[in-house]
Rosetta silent file (secondary structure, phi, psi, omega in degrees, C-alpha in Angstrom):
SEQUENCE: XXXXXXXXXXXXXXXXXXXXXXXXXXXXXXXXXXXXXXXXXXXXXXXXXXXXXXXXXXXXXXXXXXXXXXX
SCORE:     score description
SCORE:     0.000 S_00000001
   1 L     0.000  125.010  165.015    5.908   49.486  -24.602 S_00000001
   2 L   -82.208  110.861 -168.561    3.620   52.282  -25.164 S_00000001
   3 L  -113.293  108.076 -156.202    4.034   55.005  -23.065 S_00000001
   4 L   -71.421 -177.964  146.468    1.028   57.520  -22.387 S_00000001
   5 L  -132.978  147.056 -158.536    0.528   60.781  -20.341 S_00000001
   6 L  -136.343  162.597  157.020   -2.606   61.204  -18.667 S_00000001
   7 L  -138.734  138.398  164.119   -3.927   63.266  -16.399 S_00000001
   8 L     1.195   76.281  175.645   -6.702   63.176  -13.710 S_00000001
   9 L   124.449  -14.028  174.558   -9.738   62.011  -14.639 S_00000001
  10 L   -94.499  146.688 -162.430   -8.444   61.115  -17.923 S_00000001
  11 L  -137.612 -174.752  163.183   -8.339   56.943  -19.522 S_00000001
  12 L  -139.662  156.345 -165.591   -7.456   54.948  -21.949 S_00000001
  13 E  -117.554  116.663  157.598   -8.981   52.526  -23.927 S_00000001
  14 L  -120.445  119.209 -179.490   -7.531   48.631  -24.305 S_00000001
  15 L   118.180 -155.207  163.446   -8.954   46.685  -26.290 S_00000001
  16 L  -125.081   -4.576  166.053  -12.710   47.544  -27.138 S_00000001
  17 L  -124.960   15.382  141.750  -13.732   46.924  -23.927 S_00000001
  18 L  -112.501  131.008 -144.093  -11.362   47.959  -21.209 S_00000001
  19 E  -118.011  123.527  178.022  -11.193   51.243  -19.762 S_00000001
  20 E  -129.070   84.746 -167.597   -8.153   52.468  -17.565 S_00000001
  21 E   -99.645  169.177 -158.490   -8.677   55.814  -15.716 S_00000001
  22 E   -95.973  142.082  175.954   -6.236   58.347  -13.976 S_00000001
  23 L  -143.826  -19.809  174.624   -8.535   58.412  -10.631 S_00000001
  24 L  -174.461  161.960  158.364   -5.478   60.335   -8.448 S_00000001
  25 L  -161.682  127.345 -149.185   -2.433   61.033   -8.008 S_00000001
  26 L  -139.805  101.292 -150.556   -0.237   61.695   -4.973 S_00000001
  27 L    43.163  -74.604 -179.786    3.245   62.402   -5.310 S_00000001
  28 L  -130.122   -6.622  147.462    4.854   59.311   -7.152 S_00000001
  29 L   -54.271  151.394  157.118    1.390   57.297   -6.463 S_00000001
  30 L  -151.120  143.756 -165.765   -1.316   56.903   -8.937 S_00000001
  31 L  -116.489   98.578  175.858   -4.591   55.545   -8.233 S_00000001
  32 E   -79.217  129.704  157.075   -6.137   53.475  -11.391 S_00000001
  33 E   -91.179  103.947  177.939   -9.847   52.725  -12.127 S_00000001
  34 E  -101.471  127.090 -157.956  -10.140   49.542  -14.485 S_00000001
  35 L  -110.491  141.506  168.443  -13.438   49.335  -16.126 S_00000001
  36 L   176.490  157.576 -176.203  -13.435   45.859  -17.559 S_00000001
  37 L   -54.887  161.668  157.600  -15.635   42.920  -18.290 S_00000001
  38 L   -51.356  -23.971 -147.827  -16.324   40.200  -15.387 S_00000001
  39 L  -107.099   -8.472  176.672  -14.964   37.971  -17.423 S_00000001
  40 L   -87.876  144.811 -163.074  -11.239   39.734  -17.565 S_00000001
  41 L   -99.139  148.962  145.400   -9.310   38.571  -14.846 S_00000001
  42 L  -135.494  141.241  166.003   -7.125   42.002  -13.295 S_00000001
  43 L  -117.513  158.254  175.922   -4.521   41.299  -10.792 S_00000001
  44 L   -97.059  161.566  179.312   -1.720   43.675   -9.807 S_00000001
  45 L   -59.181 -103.688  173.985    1.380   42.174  -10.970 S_00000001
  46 H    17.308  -50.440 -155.745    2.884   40.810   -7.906 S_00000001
  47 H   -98.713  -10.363  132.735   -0.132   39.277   -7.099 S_00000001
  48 H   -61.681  -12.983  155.525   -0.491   37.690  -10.835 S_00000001
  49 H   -82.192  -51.212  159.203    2.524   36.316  -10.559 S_00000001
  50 H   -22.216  -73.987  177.514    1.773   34.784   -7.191 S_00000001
  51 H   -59.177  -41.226  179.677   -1.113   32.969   -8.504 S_00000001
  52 H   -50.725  -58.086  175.662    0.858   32.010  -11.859 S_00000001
  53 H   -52.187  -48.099 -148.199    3.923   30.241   -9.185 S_00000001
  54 H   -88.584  -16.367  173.200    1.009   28.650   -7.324 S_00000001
  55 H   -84.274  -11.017 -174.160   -0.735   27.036  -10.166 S_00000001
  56 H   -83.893  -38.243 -171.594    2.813   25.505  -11.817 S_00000001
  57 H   -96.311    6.048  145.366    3.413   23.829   -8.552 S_00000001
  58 H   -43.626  -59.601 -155.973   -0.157   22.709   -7.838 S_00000001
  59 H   -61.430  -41.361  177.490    0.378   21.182  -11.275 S_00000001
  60 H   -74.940  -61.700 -167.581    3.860   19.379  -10.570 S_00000001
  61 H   -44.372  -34.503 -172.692    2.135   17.813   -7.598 S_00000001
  62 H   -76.964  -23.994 -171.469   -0.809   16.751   -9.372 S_00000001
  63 H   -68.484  -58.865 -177.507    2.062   15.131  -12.219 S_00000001
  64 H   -47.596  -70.226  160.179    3.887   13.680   -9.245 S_00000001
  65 H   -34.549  -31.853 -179.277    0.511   12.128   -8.218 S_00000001
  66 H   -83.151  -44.384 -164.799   -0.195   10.611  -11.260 S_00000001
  67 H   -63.632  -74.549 -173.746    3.618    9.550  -11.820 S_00000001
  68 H   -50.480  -11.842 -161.911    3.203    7.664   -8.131 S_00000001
  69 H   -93.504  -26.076 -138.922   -0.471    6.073   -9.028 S_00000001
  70 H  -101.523  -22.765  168.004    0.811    4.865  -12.237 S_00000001
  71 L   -81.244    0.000    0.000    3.722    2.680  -10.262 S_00000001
């Protein structure tokens, strides 16, 4: 893991085309700007995970579905 210091108002660059600025920060908050293509998905973790659980078990159901059509 790389780990930067930043300050207000101040980015980083990942990639050649995403941009990740310092936009605030309030006590042990920090408030990120992500400049990035349409085509980049960003999720907060939590919520990238979320979706990640909801597509594996979409997926065994569609298997199960197949499994039962196939009997």
């Amino acid at each position: 893991m790389l780990a930067l210091t930043r300050k207000k108002g101040e980015s980083i660059i990942v990639g050649d085309n995403i941009e990740v600025v310092v936009l605030g920060i309030t006590g042990e908050q920090v408030r990120l700007g992500i400049l990035a293509p349409k085509t980049v998905a960003v999720h907060r973790k939590e919520i990238y995970e979320q979706i990640r659980n909801e597509n594996k078990e979409a997926m065994k159901n569609v298997r199960e579905k197949i499994k039962d059509l196939k009997t």
